[in-house]
C-alpha positions in Angstrom: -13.7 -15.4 -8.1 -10.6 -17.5 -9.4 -8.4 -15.1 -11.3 -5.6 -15.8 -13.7 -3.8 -12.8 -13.9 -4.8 -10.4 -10.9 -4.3 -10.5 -7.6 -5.0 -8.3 -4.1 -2.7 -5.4 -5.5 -2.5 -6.0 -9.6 0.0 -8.5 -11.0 2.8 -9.3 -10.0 5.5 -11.8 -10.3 9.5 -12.5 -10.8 10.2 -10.2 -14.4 10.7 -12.2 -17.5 9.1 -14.8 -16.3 5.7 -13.8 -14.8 6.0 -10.1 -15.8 7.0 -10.6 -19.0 6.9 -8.3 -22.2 4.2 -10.5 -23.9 2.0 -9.6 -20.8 2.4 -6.1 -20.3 2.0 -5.6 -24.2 -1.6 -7.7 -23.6 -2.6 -5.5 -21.0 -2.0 -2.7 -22.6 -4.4 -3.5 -25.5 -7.0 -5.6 -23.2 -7.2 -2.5 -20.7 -6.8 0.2 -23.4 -9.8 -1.5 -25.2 -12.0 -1.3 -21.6 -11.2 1.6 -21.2 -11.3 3.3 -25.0 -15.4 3.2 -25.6 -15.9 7.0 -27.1 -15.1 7.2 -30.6 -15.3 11.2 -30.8 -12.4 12.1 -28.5 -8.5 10.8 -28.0 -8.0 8.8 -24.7 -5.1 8.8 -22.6 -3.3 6.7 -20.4 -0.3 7.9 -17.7 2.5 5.4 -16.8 4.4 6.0 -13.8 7.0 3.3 -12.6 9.7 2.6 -9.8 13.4 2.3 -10.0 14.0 -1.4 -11.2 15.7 -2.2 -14.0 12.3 -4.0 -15.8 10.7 -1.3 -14.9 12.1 -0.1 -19.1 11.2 -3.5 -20.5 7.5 -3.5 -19.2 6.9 0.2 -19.8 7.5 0.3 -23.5 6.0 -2.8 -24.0 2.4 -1.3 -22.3 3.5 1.8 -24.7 2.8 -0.7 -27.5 -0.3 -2.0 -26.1 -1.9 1.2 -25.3 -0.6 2.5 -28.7 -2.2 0.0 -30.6 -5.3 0.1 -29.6 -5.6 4.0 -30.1 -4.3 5.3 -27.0 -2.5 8.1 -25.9 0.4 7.5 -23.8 1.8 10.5 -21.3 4.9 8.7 -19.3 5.9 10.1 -15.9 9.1 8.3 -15.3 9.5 7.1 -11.6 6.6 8.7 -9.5 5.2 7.2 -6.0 1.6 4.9 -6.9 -0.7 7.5 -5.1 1.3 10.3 -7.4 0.1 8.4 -10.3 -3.3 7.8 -9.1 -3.6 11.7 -8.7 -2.1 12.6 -11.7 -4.8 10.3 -13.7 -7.4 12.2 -12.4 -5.6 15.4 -12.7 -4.7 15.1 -16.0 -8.3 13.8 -16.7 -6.6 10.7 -18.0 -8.6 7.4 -19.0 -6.8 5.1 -17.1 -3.6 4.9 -15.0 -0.6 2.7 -14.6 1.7 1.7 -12.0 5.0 -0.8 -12.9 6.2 -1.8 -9.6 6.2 -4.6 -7.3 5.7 -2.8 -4.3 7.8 -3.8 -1.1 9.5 -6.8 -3.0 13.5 -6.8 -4.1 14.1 -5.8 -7.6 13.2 -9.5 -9.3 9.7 -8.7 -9.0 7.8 -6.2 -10.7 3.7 -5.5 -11.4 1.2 -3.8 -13.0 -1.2 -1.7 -11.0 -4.5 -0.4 -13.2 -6.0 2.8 -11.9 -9.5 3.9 -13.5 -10.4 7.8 -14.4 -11.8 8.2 -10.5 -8.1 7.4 -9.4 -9.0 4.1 -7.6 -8.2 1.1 -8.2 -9.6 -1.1 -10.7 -13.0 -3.1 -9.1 -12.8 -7.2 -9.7 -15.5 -6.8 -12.5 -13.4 -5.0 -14.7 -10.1 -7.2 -14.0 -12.2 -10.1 -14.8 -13.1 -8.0 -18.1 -9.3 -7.5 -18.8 -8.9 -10.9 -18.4 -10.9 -12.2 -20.4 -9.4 -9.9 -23.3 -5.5 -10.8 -22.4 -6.1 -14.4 -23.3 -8.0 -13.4 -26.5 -6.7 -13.1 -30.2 -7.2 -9.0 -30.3 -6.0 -8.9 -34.0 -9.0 -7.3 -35.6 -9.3 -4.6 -32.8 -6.6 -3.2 -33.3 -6.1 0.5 -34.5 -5.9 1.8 -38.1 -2.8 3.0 -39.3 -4.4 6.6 -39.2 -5.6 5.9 -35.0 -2.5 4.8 -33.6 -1.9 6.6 -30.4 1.1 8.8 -29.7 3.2 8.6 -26.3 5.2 11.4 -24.9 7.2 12.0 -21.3 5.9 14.5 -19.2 8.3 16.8 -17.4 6.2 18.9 -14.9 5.3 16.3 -12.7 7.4 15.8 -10.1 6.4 19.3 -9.0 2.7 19.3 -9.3 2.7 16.2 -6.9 5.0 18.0 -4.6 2.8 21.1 -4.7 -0.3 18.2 -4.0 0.9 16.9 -1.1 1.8 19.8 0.6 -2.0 21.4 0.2 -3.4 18.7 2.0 -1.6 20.7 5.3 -2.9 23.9 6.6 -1.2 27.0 4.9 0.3 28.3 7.8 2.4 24.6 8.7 5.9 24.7 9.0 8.1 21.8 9.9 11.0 24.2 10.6 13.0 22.5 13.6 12.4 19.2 12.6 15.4 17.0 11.8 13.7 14.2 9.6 15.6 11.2 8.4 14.0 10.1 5.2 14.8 6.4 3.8 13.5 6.2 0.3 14.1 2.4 -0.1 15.8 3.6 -3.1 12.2 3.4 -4.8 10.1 5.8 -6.9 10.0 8.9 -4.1 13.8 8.9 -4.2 13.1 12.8 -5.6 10.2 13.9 -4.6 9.6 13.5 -0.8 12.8 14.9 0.5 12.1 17.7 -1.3 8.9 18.4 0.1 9.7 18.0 3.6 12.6 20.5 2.9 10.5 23.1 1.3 7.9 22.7 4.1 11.2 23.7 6.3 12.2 20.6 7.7 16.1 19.4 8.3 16.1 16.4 6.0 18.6 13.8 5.8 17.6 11.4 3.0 18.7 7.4 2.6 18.0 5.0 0.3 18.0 8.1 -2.3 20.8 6.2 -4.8 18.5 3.7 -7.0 20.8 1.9 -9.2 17.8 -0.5 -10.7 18.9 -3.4 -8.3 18.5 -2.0 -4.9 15.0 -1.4 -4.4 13.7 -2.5 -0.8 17.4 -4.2 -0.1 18.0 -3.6 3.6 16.2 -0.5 3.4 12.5 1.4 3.6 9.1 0.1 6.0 9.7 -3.3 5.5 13.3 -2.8 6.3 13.7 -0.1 9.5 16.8 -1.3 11.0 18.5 1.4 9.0 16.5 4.0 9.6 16.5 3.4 13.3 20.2 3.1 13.5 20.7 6.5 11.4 18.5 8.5 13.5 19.9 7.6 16.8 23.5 8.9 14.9 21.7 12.1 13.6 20.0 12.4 16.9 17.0 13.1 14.7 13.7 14.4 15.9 12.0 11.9 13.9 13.0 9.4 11.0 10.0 8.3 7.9 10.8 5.3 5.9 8.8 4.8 2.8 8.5 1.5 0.6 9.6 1.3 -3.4 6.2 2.7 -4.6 5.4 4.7 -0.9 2.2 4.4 -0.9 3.1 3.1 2.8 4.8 4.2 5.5 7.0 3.0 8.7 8.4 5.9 10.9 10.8 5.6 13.9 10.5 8.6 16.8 13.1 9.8 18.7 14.2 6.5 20.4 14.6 4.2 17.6 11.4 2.7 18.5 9.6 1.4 15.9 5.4 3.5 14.6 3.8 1.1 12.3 0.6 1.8 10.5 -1.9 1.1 13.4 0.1 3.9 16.0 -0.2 6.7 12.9 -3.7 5.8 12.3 -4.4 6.0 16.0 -2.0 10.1 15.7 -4.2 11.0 12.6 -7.7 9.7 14.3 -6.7 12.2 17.0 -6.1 14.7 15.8 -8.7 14.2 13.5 -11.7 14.0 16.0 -10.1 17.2 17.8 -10.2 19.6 15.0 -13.6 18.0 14.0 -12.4 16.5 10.5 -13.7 13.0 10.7 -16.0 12.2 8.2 -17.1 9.2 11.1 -16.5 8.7 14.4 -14.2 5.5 13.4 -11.3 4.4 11.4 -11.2 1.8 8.6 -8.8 -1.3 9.2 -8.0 -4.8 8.6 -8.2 -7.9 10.7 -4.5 -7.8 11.9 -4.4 -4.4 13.1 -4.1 -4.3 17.3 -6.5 -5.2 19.6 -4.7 -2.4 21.7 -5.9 -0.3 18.5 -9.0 -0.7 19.1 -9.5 0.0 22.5 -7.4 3.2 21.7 -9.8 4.5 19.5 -12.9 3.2 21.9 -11.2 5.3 24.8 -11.7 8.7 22.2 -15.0 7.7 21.5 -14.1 6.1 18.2 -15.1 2.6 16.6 -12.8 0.4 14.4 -14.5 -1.3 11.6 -12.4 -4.3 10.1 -11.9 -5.7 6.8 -10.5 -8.4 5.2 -6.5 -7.9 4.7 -5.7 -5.6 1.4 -5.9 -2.1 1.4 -8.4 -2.2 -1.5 -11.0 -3.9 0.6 -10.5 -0.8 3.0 -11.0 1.6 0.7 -14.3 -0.3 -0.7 -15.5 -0.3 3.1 -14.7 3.5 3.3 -16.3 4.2 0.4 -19.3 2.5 1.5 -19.9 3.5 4.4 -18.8 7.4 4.4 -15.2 7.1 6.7 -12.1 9.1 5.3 -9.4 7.0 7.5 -8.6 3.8 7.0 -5.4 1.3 6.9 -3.3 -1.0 7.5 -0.8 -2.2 10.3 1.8 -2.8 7.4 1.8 1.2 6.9 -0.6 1.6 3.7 -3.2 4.8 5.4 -5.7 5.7 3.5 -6.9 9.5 3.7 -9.5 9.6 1.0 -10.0 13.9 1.5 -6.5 13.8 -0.6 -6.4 10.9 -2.1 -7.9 7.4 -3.3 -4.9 4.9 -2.3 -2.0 4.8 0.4 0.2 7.7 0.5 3.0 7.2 2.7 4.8 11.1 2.3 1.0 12.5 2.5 0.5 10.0 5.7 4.0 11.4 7.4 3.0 14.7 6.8 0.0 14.6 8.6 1.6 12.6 11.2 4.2 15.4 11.8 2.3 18.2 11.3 0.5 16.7 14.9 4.1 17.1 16.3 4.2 20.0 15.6 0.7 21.4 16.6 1.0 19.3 20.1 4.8 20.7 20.7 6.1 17.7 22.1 8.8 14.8 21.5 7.6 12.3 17.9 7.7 9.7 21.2 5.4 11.3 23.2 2.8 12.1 20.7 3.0 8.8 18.6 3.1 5.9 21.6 -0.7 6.3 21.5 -1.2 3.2 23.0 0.9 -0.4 23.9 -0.2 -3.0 21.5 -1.3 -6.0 22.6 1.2 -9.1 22.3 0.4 -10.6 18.8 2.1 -14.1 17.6 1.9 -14.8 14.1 3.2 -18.3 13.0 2.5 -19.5 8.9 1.7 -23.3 8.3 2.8 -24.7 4.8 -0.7 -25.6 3.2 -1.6 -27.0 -0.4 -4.8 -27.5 0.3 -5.7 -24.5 3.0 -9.5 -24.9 2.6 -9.8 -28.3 3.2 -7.0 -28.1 6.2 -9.4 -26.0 7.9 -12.3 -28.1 7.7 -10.5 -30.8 9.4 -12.5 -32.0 12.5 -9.3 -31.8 14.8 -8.3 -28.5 13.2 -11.9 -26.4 14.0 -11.6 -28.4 17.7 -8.3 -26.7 17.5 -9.6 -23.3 16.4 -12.8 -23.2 18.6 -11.1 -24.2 21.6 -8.2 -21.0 21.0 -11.4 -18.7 20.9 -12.9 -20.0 24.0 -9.4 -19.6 26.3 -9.3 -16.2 24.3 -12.5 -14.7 24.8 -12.5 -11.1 26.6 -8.7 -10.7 26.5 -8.0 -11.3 23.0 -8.8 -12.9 19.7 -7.4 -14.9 16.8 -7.4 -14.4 13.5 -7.1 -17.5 10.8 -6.8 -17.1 6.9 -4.9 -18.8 3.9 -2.4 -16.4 2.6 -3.6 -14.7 -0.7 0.2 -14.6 -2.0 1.7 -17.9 -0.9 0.5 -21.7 0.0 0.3 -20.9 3.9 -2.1 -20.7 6.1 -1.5 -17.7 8.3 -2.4 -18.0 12.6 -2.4 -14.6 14.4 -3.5 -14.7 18.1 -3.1 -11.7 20.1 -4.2 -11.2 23.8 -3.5 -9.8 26.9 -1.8 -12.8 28.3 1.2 -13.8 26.2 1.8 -17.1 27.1 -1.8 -18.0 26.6 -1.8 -16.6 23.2 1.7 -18.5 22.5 -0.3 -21.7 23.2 -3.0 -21.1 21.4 -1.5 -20.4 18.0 1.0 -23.7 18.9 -2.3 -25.8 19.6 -3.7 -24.8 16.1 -0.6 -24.9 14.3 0.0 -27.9 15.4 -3.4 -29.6 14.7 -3.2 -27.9 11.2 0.4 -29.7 10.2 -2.0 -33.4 10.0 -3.4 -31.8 7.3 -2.1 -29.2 5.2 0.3 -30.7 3.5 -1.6 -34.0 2.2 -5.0 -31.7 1.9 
């Protein structure tokens, strides 16, 4: 489906030029005219953002949108994506909104649509928005008598705090934990070290200074160098880092060593299957998570089903077939008991709260397994899909599976966010792997850049 406006995770692009006013005041009426089909009742929308500085500019002008069309408009001021995906629900809200631009530096920004089930918006109903941004909307607008009314709303913070800390059992207590807590200077900035410190833990927080510019810089999941360094100074027990909306999560034991998303799935699995609280005896992920994963979870009697990359197309595949874990490498873990996108304080939680049950050090509980060496190498490509049809190229490709087969596999795609095609190989031999990924990307520069 070839999409002007959408991509994997929303929209998003460089502010004021992509993510303009214009747009976000579009949006506001297209979606607020999806979503406003019951003339006998007010509808509402909630707006939660980050901390960057557009994050003013493209909330008012949604307030417009949604305003004009009819709509109620209950602002949250910064709050964490999954916060606002709860709270639509909760609040029994028409539709939800997310400004932020995820893991990216402050230039960017975006606009994530959440429907009255809290997930995420399917690509029948973007294409339905769509069609409606690029439209003259004049005579659907509200009378002067319908305009909608927008108001902040000051009790949230806590009634996500308060949310996150049912989804552990009533007795938990992470008393004795020191926990250093990198907030990327994003939108949990307030509320995640203050629930870890009411659940008892030691807290010291980082990234907790947003000034509108420093978003993501040198800091949170996609950033850990910081977090690594300050908990080897704390001599912490642990150390969480989230990314500017935290619905992901990197954390960092004892060591410094690095627990992306694939060795707290493989923690929560676990602990899962032991106290008998997996929906499925499997786990949800993408094509780049471990092959070292996998055999993890084969070793405790668990499958891995794959998906394409985006944590949207894991939650479809949970949702279809009946599993309530799911996620990706990159830290976005799905746990749809609690909730119905990536929740990266919820995801730590759970993570320490099998610490703390097990009694042992973060690095002893959260090695699970050693992942498999994995080279990823990108090849400039302006025409990706003809590249790959290339005789010399699927010679290339077929030939890599071949020398692989057993001990390893390869994964090939075109990036959904940038012209490159993206090789992963990962195997138990890493010199083999090494030349496999060279021998395609090699074969694939003929042809990318004239395709």
């Amino acid at each position: 489906m070839t999409r002007s406006y959408f991509g994997t995770d929303g929209i998003r692009g460089r502010a004021n030029q992509k993510i303009t006013p214009e747009l976000a005041l579009k949006v506001g009426q297209a979606a607020g005219l999806v979503f406003n089909r019951e003339s006998e009742r007010r509808h509402r929308v909630v707006i939660g953002k980050d901390t960057r500085l557009s994050g003013y500019m493209i909330e008012y002008a949604l307030v417009a949108g949604f305003t004009s069309v009819g709509m109620d408009v209950l602002l949250l001021g910064p709050m964490p994506t999954p916060a606002v995906a709860m709270l639509t629900r909760s609040m029994r809200a028409d539709l939800g909104v997310m400004i932020s631009a995820s893991h990216n530096l402050y230039e960017d920004n975006g606009i994530k649509l959440f429907g009255p089930d809290a997930f995420k918006l399917s690509d029948e109903t973007e294409a339905e928005i769509e069609k409606l941004i690029d439209r003259d909307l004049t005579s659907r607008l509200a009378g002067p008598h319908e305009f909608g009314r927008a108001k902040r709303v000051e009790d949230v913070r806590a009634r996500y705090i308060e949310y996150a800390k049912r989804t552990l059992p009533r007795n938990m207590s992470f008393e004795g934990l020191r926990v250093v807590l990198d907030c990327a200077n994003g939108a949990a900035y307030k509320v995640a070290p203050e629930a870890l410190w009411e659940l008892g833990a030691e807290v010291i927080t980082i990234g907790d200074q947003p000034d509108g510019f420093n978003i993501n810089r040198d800091l949170g999941s996609t950033a850990p160098q910081a977090l690594r360094d300050k908990v080897r100074e704390m001599r912490a027990d642990v150390g969480v880092a989230l990314d500017g909306d935290a619905d992901r999560v990197i954390m960092v034991d004892e060591l410094g060593h690095i627990i992306d998303g694939d060795q707290l799935m493989a923690v929560v699995a676990r602990s899962w299957r032991d106290e008998g609280l997996l929906a499925k005896p499997g786990v949800v992920a993408t094509i780049m998570s471990n092959l070292g994963f996998e055999r993890h979870l084969q070793r405790l009697g668990l499958s891995l089903e794959r998906t394409a990359v985006g944590d949207r197309y894991v939650i479809e595949r949970m949702r279809e077939l009946g599993y309530n874990l799911g996620g990706e490498q990159s830290g976005h873990v799905i746990l749809s008991d609690y909730g119905t996108t990536g929740d990266g304080l919820v995801t730590a939680m759970q993570v320490l709260a099998a610490v703390k049950k097990l009694d042992r050090r973060v690095s002893e509980v959260c090695r699970c397994f050693e992942p498999l060496p994995q080279v990823l190498k990108n090849v400039r490509a302006r025409g990706a899909a003809r590249a790959l049809k290339q005789e010399p190229v699927v010679a290339a490709i077929e030939a890599g599976r071949r020398r692989l087969e057993g001990s390893g596999r390869l994964v090939i795609r075109p990036s959904g966010t940038e012209p490159v095609i993206r090789v992963m190989g990962e195997g138990d031999d890493p010199e083999i792997v090494a030349s496999v990924v060279d021998d395609i990307c090699n074969a694939l520069s003929r042809f990318a850049e004239a395709a």
